[in-house]
N, C-alpha and C positions, 0 to 999 in steps of 0.2 A: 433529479437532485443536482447532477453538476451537469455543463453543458460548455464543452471547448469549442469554438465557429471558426473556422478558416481561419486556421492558428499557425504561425509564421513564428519561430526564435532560433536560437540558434548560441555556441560558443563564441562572443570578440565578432571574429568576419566571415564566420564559417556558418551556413547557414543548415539548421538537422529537421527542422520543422517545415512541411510547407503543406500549409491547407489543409491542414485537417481537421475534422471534423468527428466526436469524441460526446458519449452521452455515457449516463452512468443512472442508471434510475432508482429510487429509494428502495430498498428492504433486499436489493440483487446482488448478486458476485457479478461484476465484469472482470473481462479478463483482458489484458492486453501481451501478445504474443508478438512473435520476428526474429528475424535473427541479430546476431549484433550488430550493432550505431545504426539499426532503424530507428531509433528515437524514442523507444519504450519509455526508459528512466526518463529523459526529456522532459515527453508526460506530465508526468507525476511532477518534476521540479517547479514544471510552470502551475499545475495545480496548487502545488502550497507557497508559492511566492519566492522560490527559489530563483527563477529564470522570469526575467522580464517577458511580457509580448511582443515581439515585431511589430504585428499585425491580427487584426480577429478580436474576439473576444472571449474571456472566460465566466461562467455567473454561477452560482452555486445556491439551489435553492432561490432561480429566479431573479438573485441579485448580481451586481458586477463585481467583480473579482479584480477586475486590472489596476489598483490603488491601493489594494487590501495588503498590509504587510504579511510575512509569515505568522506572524504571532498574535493578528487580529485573527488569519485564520483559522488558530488553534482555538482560539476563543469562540468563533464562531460555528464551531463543529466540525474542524479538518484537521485530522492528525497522518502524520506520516514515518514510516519505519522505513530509512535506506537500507540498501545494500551495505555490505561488507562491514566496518566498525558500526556492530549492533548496540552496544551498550558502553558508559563512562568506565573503562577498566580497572580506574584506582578506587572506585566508588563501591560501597556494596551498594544491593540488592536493593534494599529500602531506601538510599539514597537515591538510588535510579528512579525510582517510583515515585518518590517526594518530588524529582525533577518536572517530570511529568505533572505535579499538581502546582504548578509554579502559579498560577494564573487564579485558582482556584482559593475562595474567602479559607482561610487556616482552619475554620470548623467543619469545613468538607471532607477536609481531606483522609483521615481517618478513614471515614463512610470509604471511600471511592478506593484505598489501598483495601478495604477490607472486600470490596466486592470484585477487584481484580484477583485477589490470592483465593478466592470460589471458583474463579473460572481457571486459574493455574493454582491449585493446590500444592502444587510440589513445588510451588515458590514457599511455602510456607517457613520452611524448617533453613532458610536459607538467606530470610531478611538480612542475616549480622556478615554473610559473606561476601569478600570483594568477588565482584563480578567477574573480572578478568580469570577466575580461578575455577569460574564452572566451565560445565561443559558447553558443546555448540549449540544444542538442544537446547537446552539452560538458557543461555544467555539471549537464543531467538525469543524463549518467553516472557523474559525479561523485556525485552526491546519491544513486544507486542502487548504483556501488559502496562508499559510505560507510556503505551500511545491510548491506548484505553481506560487509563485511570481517569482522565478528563470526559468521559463517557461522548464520546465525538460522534457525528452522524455519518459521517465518513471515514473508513481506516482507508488508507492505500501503504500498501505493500510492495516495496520493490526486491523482487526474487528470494521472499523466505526460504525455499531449499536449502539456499548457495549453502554449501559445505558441510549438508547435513549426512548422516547416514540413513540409508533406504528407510530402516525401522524407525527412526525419529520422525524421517521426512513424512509416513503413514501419519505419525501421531500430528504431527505439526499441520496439515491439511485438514483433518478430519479435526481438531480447533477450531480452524479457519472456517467450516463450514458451521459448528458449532455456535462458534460467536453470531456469523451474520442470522444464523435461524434463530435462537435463542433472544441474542439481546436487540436482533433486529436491527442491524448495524451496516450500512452500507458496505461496500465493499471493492473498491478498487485494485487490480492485483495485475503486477509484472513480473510472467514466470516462464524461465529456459525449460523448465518441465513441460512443456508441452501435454504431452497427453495427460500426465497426473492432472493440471489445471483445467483443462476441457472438462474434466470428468467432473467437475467443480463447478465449471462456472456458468449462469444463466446468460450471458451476451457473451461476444467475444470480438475484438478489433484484432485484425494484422498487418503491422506496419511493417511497409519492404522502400526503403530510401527515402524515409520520413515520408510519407506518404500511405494513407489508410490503403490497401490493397484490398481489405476482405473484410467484411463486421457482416455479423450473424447469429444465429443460433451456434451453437459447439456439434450440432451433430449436421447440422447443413457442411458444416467444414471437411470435419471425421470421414463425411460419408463419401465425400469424391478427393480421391487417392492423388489424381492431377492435380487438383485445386492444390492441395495443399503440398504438395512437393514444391509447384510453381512458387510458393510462398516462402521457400529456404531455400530458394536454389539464388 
């Protein structure tokens, strides 16, 4: 479904990206792991039109990506959930969701908030509250059913953990795996969890100084102890 080829970018003159090469195939969880400024989040930014290309190409579903604005590619089936400020804080709930249908004919949109609040029920009772006032849990569902009201063919995820508690973090993964089975929903995901995401994901890439080090299975990795120290050291 997406497909990154000797992919070069970078911040201004500083260069994070070099040659990589990044597949992500329809109905799977990939996972992208490393440790920090190998270029994970990178990734994802040049995925939704965040970060220009250098060099390389990006195609999604066979088509080229390198012209496509951010917002053609939300149209197009690529939604994405950054790190850290997950949700509009002053907004509530249903406002956040509505944002998410920005794109979408005004008779949709109903349908599409009624079939995210199925998949997070517990957003339910919670429409009329500003967002900034739930909890971190809360607000992660928020921000992941905000990316999924537009029913996208791709979610990518940068580090849902961040800041969660253990027992959320269970609930928050076992979602994740939830949606891609269920609604059949690609799945691109950048997680410091480590092993929680392995245990998750069908492919997996690891970038050590912008540069692919490792892509495989999760249990070719898991299984040699060297390999994968080499990989955060």
């Amino acid at each position: 479904m997406l497909k990154l080829t000797v992919a070069d970018t970078g911040y201004g003159k500083k260069q994070v990206l070099f040659g990589v090469d990044l597949a992500a195939k329809a109905g799977k969880i990939t996972a992208i792991i490393g440790p920090n400024g190998a270029g994970k989040s990178t990734v994802l930014k040049v995925v939704h039109g965040l970060l220009p290309l250098w060099k390389g190409s990006a195609t999604f579903k066979g088509s080229a990506l390198n012209s496509a604005s951010p917002a053609q590619r939300v149209r197009d089936g690529i939604t994405f959930c950054p790190q850290g400020n997950r949700v509009f804080g002053e907004l509530s709930v249903r406002e956040n969701l509505d944002l998410g249908c920005m794109h979408l004919p005004a008779k949709e949109v109903a349908a599409r908030v009624k079939a995210v609040l199925e998949t997070f029920p517990q957003l339910t009772l919670r429409l009329k509250q500003i967002a900034c006032t739930l909890s971190g849990g809360e607000q992660q569902m928020v921000a992941i059913a905000r990316a999924l009201v537009s029913k996208p063919k791709l979610l990518m995820l940068d580090e849902p953990s961040l800041g969660l508690s253990p027992s959320v973090l269970e609930d928050m993964f076992a979602k994740i795996v939830e949606i891609n089975r269920t609604q059949g929903v690609t799945i691109l995901i950048v997680e410091q969890k480590v092993h929680k995401v392995l245990s998750i994901a069908d492919f997996v890439y690891s970038l050590k100084l912008g540069k692919v080090a490792f892509s495989g299975l999760p249990n070719d990795l898991t299984a040699n102890t060297e390999t994968f120290r080499k990989l955060f050291l």
